[in-house]
N, C-alpha and C positions, 0 to 999 in steps of 0.2 A: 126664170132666167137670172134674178138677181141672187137666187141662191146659190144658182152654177157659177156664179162669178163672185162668189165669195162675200155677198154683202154688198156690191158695189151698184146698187139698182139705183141710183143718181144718174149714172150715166145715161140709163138706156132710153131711147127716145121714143116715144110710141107706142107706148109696152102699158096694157092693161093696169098691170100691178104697179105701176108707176104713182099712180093715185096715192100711195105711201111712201114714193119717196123723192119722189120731183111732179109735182101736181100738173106743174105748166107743160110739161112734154104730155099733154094730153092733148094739148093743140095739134102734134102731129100721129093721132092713131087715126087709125082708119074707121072706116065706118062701122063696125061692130069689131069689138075686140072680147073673146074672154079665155081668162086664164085662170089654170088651178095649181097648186101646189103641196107639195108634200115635202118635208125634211126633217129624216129623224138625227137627232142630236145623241151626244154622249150621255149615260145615265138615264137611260131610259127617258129623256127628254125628245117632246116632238111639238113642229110647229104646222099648221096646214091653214093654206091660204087660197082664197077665192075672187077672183076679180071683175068687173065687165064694165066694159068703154064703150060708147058709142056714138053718131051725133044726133045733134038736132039743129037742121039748119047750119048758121054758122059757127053752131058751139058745140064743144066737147061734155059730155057730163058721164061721170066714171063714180063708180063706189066698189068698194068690197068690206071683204072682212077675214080676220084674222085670229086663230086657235092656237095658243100656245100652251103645251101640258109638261110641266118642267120635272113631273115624276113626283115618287112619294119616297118618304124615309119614315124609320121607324121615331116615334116621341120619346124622348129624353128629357125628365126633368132633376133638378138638382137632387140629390139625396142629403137629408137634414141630420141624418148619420155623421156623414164627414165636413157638416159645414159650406155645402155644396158645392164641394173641390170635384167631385166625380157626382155621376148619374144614373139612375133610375129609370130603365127602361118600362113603359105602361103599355104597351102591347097592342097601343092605337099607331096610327100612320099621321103623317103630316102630308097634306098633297097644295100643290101648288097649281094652280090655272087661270088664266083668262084672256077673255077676249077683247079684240081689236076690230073697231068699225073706221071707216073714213069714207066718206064721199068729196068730189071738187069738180 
């Protein structure tokens, strides 16, 4: 849901995946909450999220976690040719990833 709303998961109250972005609306989930997610980004970038709320007694206790894979580009490093005004492609990849835990 926070993704359908553009980022705006502060708002929403009672919502699994809230655990990442307003802890205390976990006061009003229900008794078992879980939620998964998926959103692929521009550039071959993608994030996927997993969550579960539930109670105990008079308390809320919620965790999930968080996969963000921001894609790969090709390595580029200086060329000692030109002073390294321009680059030298090495024909390895640079990849970007990680992960996000929280519980509350």
């Amino acid at each position: 849901r926070g993704a359908g709303l553009n980022g705006a998961g502060a708002a929403l109250m009672g919502d699994a995946a809230s655990v990442f972005t307003n802890p205390t609306s976990l006061a009003f989930a229900p008794h078992l909450a879980l939620e998964a997610g998926f959103f692929a980004g521009p550039f071959e970038s993608y994030q996927t999220t997993g969550a579960l709320t539930f109670r105990l007694g008079q308390f809320s206790v919620g965790g999930g976690i968080k996969y963000f894979d921001f894609g790969s580009e090709p390595e580029v490093v200086p060329d000692p040719a030109t002073g390294g005004v321009t680059g030298t492609a090495t024909g390895a990849t640079v990849d970007a990833r990680e992960f996000l835990g929280g519980g509350a």
